[in-house]
Structures are given as structure tokens and as C-alpha cells.
Wavefront OBJ file of the C-alpha trace (Angstrom):
o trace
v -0.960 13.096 4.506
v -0.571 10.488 1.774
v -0.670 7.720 4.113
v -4.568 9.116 4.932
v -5.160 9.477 1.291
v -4.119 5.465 0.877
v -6.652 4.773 3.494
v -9.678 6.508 2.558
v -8.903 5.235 -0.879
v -8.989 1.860 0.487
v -11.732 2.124 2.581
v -13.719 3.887 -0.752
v -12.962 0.550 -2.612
v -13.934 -1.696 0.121
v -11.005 -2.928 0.903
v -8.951 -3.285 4.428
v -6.158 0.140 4.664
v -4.466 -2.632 7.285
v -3.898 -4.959 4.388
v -1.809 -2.355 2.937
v -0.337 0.098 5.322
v 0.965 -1.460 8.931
v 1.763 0.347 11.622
v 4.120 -0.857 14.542
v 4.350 1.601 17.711
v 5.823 0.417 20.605
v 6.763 -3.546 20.106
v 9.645 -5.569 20.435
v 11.787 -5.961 17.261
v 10.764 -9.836 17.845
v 6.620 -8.920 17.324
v 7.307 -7.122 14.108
v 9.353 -9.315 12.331
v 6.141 -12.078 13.579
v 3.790 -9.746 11.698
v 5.451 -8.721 8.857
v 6.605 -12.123 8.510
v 2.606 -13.020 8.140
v 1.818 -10.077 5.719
v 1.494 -11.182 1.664
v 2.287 -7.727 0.473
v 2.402 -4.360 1.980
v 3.855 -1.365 3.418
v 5.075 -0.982 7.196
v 5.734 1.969 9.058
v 7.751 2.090 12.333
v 7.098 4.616 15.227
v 8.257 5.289 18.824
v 5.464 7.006 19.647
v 1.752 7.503 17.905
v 2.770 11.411 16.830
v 6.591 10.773 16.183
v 7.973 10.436 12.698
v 8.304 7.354 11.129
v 11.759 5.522 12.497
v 11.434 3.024 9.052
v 9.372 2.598 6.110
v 9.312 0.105 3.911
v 7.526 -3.111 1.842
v 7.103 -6.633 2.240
v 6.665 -9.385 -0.449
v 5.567 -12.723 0.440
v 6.382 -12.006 4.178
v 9.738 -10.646 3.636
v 11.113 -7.051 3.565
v 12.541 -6.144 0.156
v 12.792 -2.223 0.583
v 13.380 -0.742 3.961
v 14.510 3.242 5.077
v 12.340 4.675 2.915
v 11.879 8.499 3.002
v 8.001 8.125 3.398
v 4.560 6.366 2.630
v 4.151 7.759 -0.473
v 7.498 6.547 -1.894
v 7.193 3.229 -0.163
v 3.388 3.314 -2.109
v 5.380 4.175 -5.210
v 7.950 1.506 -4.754
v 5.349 -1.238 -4.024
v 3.839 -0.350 -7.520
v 7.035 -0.241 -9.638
v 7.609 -3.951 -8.036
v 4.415 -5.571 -8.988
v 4.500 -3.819 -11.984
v 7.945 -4.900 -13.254
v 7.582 -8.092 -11.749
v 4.420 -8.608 -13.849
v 2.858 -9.493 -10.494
v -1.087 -10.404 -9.970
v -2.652 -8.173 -7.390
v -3.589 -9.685 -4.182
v -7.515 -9.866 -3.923
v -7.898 -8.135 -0.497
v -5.984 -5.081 -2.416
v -7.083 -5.664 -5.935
v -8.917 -2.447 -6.176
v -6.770 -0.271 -4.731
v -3.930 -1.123 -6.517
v -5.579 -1.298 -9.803
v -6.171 2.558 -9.048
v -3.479 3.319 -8.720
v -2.086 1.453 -11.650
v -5.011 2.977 -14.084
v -6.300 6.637 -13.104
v -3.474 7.928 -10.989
v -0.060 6.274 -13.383
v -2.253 5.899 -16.414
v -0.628 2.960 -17.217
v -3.180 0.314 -19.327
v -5.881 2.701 -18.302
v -8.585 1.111 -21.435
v -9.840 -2.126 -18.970
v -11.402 -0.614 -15.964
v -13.278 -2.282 -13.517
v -16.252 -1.557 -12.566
v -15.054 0.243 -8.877
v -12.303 1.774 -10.776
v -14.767 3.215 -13.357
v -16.927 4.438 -11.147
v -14.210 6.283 -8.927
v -12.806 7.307 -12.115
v -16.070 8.958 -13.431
v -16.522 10.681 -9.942
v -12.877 11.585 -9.849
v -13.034 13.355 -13.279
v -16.869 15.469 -12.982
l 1 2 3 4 5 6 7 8 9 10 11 12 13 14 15 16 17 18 19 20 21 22 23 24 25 26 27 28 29 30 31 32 33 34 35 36 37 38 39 40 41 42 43 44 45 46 47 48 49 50 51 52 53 54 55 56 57 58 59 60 61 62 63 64 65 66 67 68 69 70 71 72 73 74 75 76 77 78 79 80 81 82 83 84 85 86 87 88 89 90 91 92 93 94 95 96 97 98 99 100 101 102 103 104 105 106 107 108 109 110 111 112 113 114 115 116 117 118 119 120 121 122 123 124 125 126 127
């Protein structure tokens, strides 16, 4: 459910849900490591099959996996947040607005300098 609330949110803010949420059914071992190893920052989710449970979830920094076996999306969405956030990290452009949601209306955390997206979902959000 939260993975679909990512992805409209996303998709709201003009941005790519495949730059933040991958989804591997069905490859080799071999094809995933390939992709995540060519993914900036993100969250991947392993399935057997398209309506199976997730095998793994987890996120990748700079091509790498730095949290993996995660209970769910939501967590892994959660996780990826507390590590930019700790690690005083720059958003990537192609998520800039989604995370900075995140970060401002839904944590409240430095919620004063809006953008102009994030104001506008804000002032929807809160009618």
C-alpha cells in the first residue's frame, strides 16, 4: 500500500517512481546486481512472482546496497530518509521533490523553506 502511495506521490511531483522504487521479478542474481549497481539512490524490492511478497527489500547509495532484509517499503522509505538526513546528504535532482516531502510535510523536519511543489501539495494536503 505504501509502496503505491510513494508512486503517486512521485508521479504528483513530476518525478520518475522508477528512480526511487525498483522492482526485480524473475532475473538472475547477475541482472540485479547490473542494475542496482547503475542506480544513484533508491529502494529495491525483490519478487518471485508479480503477486508474491517481497523476497528482499532494501536501499542503494551510489550503486551499492547499504540496507538489505528489510521488513517492507515503507521502512526501507524510512531508512533511505534517516541516511540522507544524517549524512547531511543533497537530494538527487530526479527525486528532489519527493524527498523534500517527505523531509518537510510528512517528518516536519525544517518545514519553514518550502518549495514551490512542496507548497503547493502542502496547501492542498492541509484544505
Amino acid at each position: 500500500m505504501l509502496m503505491c502511495i510513494i508512486k503517486g506521490l512521485c508521479m504528483y511531483l513530476s518525478e520518475d517512481p522508477k528512480d526511487l522504487v525498483q522492482e526485480y521479478m524473475d532475473i538472475t542474481e547477475a541482472n540485479t546486481l547490473s542494475a542496482i549497481e547503475r542506480t544513484v539512490v533508491g529502494i529495491y524490492v525483490v519478487r518471485e512472482t508479480p503477486s508474491s511478497n517481497s523476497s528482499d527489500v532494501g536501499v542503494i547509495l551510489e550503486g551499492v546496497v547499504v540496507l538489505r532484509d528489510l521488513e517492507n517499503v515503507a521502512l526501507a522509505a524510512a531508512m533511505l530518509f534517516g541516511v540522507f538526513y544524517i549524512l547531511n546528504m543533497r537530494y538527487p535532482s530526479k527525486l528532489h521533490y519527493t524527498l523534500e516531502v517527505i523531509q518537510k510535510i510528512i517528518v516536519e523536519l525544517d518545514a519553514a523553506d518550502l518549495s514551490r511543489k512542496a507548497q503547493s501539495l502542502k496547501t492542498k494536503v492541509h484544505q
